[in-house]
Structures are given as C-alpha cells and as structure tokens.
C-alpha positions as CSV (number, residue, x, y, z in Angstrom):
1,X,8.1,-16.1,7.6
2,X,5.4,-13.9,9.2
3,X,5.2,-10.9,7.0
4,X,5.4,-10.0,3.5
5,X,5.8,-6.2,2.5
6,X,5.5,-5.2,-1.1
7,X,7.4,-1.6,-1.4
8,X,6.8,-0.2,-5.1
9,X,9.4,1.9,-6.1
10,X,9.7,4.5,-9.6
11,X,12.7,7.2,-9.0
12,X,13.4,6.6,-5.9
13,X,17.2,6.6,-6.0
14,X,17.4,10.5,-4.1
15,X,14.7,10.0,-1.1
16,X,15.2,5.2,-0.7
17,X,16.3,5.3,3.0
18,X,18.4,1.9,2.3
19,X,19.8,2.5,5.7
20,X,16.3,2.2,7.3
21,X,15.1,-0.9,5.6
22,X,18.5,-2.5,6.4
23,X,18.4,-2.2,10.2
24,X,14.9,-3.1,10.3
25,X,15.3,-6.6,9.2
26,X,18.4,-6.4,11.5
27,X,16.0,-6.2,14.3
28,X,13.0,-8.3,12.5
29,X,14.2,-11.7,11.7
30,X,10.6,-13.2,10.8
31,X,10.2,-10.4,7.5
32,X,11.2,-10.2,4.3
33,X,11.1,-7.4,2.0
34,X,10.6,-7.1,-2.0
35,X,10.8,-3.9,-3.8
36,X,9.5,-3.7,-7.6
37,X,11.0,-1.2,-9.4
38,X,8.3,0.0,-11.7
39,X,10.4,1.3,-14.8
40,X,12.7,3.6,-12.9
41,X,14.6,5.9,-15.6
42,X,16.7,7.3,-12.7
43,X,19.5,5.2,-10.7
44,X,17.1,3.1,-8.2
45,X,17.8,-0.2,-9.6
46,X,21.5,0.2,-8.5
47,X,20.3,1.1,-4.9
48,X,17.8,-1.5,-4.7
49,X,20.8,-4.3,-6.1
50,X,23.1,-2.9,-3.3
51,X,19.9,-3.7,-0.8
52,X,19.8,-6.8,-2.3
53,X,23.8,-8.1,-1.8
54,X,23.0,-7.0,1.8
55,X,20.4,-8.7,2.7
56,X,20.0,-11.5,-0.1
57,X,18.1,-14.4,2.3
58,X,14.8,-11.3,3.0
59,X,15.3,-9.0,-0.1
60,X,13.6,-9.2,-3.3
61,X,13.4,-7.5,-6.2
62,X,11.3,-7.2,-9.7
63,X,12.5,-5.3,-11.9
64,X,9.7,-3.9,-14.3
65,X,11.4,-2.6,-17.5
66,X,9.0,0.0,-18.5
67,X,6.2,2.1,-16.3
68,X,3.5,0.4,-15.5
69,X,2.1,2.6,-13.0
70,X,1.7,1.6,-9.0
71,X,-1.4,-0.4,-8.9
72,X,0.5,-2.5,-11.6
73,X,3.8,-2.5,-9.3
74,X,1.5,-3.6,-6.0
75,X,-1.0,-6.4,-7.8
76,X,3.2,-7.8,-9.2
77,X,4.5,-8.1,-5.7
78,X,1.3,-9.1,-3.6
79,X,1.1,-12.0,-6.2
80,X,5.0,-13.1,-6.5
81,X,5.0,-13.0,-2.7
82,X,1.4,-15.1,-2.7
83,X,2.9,-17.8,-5.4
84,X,6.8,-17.7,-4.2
85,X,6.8,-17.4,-0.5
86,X,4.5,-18.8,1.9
87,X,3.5,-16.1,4.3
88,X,0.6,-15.3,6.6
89,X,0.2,-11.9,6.0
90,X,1.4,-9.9,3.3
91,X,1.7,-5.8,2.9
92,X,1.9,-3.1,0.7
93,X,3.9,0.4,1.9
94,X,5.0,3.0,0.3
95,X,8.6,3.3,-0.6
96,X,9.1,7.1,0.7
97,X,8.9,5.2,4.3
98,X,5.6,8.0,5.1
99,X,4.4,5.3,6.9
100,X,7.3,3.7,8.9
101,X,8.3,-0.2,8.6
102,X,8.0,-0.5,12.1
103,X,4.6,1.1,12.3
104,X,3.5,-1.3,9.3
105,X,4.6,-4.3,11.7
106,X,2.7,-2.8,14.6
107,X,-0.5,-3.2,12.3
108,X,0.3,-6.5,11.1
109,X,0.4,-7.7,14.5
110,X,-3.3,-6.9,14.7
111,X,-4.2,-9.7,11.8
112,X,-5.5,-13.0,13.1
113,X,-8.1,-15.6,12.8
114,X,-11.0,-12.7,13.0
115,X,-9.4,-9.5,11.9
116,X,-8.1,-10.7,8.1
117,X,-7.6,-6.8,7.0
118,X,-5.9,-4.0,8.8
119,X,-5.5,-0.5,6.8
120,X,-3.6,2.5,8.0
121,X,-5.3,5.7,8.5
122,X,-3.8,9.3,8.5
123,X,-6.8,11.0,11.5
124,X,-4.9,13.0,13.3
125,X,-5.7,12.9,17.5
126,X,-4.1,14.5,20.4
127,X,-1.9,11.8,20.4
128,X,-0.4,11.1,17.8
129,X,1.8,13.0,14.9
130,X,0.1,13.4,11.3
131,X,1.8,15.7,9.3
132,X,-0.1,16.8,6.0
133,X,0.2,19.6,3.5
134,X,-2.9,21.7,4.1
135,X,-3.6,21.5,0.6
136,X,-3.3,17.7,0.4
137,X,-5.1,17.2,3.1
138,X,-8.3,19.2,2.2
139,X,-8.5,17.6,-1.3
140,X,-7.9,14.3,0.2
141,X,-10.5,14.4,2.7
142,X,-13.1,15.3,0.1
143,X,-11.5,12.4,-2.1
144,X,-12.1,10.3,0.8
145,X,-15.9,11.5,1.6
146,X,-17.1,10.9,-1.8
147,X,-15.0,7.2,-2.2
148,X,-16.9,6.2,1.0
149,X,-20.3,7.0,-0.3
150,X,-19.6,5.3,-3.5
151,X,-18.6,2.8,-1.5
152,X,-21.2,2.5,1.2
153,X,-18.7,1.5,4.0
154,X,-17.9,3.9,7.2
155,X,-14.3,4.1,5.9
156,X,-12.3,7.5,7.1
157,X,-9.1,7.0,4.5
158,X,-9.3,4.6,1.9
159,X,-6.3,6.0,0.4
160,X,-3.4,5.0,3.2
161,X,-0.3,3.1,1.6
162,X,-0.1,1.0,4.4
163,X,-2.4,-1.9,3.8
164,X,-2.1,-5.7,5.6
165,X,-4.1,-8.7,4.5
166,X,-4.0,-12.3,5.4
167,X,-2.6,-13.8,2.5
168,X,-6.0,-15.8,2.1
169,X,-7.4,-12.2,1.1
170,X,-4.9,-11.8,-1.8
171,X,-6.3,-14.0,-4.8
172,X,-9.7,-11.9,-4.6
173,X,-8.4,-8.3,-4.0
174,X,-4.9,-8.9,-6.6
175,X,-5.6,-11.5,-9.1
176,X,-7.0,-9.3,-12.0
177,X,-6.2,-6.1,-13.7
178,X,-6.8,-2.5,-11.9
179,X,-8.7,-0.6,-13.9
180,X,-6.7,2.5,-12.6
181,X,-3.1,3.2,-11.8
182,X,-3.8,5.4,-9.0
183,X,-6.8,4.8,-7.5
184,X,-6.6,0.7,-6.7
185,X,-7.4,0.8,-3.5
186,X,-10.9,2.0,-3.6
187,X,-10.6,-1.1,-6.4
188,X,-9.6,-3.8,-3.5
189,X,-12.5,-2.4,-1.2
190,X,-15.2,-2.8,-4.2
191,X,-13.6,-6.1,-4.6
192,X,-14.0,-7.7,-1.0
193,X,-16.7,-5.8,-0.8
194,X,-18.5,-7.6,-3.9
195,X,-16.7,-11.1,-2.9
196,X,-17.6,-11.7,1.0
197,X,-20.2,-8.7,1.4
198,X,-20.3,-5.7,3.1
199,X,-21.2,-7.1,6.8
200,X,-18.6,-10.0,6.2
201,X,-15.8,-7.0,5.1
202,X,-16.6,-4.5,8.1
203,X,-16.0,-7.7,10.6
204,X,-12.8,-8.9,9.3
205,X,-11.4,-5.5,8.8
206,X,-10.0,-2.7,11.1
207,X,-9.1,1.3,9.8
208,X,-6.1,1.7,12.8
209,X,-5.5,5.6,13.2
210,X,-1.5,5.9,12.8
211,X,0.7,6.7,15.2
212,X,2.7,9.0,12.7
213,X,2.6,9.8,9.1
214,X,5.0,12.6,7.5
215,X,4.2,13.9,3.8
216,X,7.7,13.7,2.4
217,X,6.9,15.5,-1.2
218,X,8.0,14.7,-4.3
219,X,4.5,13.0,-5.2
220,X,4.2,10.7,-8.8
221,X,0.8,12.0,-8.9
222,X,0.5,14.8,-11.2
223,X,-1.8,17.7,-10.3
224,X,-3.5,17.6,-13.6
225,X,-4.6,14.4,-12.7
226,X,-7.1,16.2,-9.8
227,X,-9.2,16.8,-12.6
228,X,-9.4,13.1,-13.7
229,X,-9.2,11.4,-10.7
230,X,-13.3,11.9,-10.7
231,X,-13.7,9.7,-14.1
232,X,-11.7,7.0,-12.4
233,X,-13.8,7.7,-9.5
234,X,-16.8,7.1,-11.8
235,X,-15.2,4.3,-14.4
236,X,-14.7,2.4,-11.1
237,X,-18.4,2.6,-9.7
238,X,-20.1,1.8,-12.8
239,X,-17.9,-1.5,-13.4
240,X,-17.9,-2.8,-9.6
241,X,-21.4,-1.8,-8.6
C-alpha cells in the first residue's frame, strides 16, 4: 500500500460525505483509509461501521470511547497505521473533506527519497480556489505569523489539516504526548525541528499552496478558546525551545 490517511472524526454523523470516501478508493486501489472516532456522542460510529462493511479490505476504524481531543485522535491513527500496516507514506486530513482526498493524493505524490514532508497550505493565488471566512482568515493569518516566529522557519500555514510524512518521519513527530489538543502541529514542527535541525527540516519538506480549500463550518474549536490559544502558544515554546 502506498498511502495511509488518518481522518479524525467527533460528531460527524450530519456533514461525513461516506459517498465521497467510498468512490475514492473505488478509483485508488493502492490507499487505505482509517477513521478514529474520538468519543462521538452523536451517531458517527454507525456511519463510520457502514463505511467499514463497504469497504472492509482499506477501511479502518478506532473507536475512542470518550473525548480525547484531535491531537490525541491523529498521534492514535499515525501510530496504528505505523505499527499495523506497512506504508510509505502516511496522512492526516480532516474529516469535513475541506481539503479533498484527491487533493491529499496529489500531495503525497510529491514525497520521495529527498522531499520526506509535504504540508497543505490555504494561500490563495489567481489560480486557484481558497474559500475562507473573513474572520477566520484574519485571525489565522496572525496565528500563523506569530507560530512562525516562534518557530524560526519561513512557514506561511502551519495550521493546514492536510499533512504527508514518510512513514520514517512518524516515530519522532507521533510517538509522545501533545501537550495541546489543538495546536499539535506547531508541536510536530518543534519536533523535527529539534530532532534533524532546522536546515535538515527546510530540505526535506515542501509547504504546497492548495488547489482548493472550502471552510465548511461547524468548527470543534470554541471561540473562547481564541483567548487561550496564546498560553498554548507559549506552554509550547518554553518546553520545545
């Protein structure tokens, strides 16, 4: 198998396209798919079971029986797939399909002996279609300023769910604890940054503007937590640094 992707699910059952995750294996035969459903109180689990009859041989799934927040959900997939399947590259995406399968595919294709990390990122350009909340957009692009000074690394969106690593990469970046439920991926940078070193990191990895990216709503992110997402911001620098 030449792809892993990790899809983290909580309440999912009203927006899981099952539709659009079946026919893309239809038409990818070298993929397989695992969903962990992080404590869903809604009816997700029976979606994701249905998903699972259909397509037994590529679907997984985890079932987490309480909340454990998403970085949780990701480090329990990128792991099970590491340890269960043997795959050359494995993925995270998020379930809401923002980022498409297909476009996740496209990315992984650019993973190979030099390039070991490909990350999506949500620029928008004449040519191509990134569709933001105005709102969400300014907040996240000062988000995104002050993660890349804290990290020291030229990166324009840190915070993309659509993330590729060679499955070398996945011990270093997944094998401990987040600190954070939310903000893990400035936690995976910090933590290849600290293992290989910054030069090593910005030569193995690629930030790939997106073709398209649609904000579908219904976001597990609280507003409050706009307020607190700078004391993560600042637990993080003072234990990675």
């Amino acid at each position: 198998m030449e792809l892993g992707i990790v899809i983290p699910c909580y309440n999912e059952f009203e927006r899981l396209a099952h539709s659009d995750f079946e026919s893309f294996l239809d038409q990818r035969q070298n993929i397989s798919l695992l969903f962990v459903n992080d404590g869903s109180n809604d009816q997700t689990i029976t979606i994701l079971k249905k998903l699972n009859q259909s397509k037994s041989n590529r679907i997984d799934i985890i079932n987490l029986k309480k909340n454990e927040g998403k970085a949780f959900a990701v480090k329990t997939g990128m792991i099970f797939f590491l340890e269960k399947k043997k795959f050359d590259k494995i993925a995270f995406l998020d379930a809401d399909l923002s980022t498409s399968l297909e476009e996740c595919y496209a990315l992984s294709k650019k993973v190979n002996s030099k390039i070991k990390f490909v990350f999506g990122s949500r620029i928008r350009k004449i040519d191509n279609n990134i569709n933001r909340l105005y709102h969400r957009f300014i907040i996240g692009r000062i988000l995104a300023t002050f993660i890349s000074r804290i990290l020291n690394l030229p990166i324009y969106d840190s915070q993309c769910g659509c993330k590729i690593f060679n499955s070398e990469l996945i011990p270093v970046a997944f094998n401990d604890h987040f600190l954070t439920k939310w903000l893990f991926d400035v936690e995976i940078f910090f933590r290849l940054k600290n293992h290989f070193g910054s030069e090593n990191l910005i030569a193995f990895s690629k930030e790939t503007p997106l073709k398209s990216w649609k904000d579908m709503g219904g976001s597990k992110i609280r507003l409050s937590y706009g307020f607190w997402v700078w004391f993560d911001l600042i637990k993080i620098y003072r234990f990675y640094k």
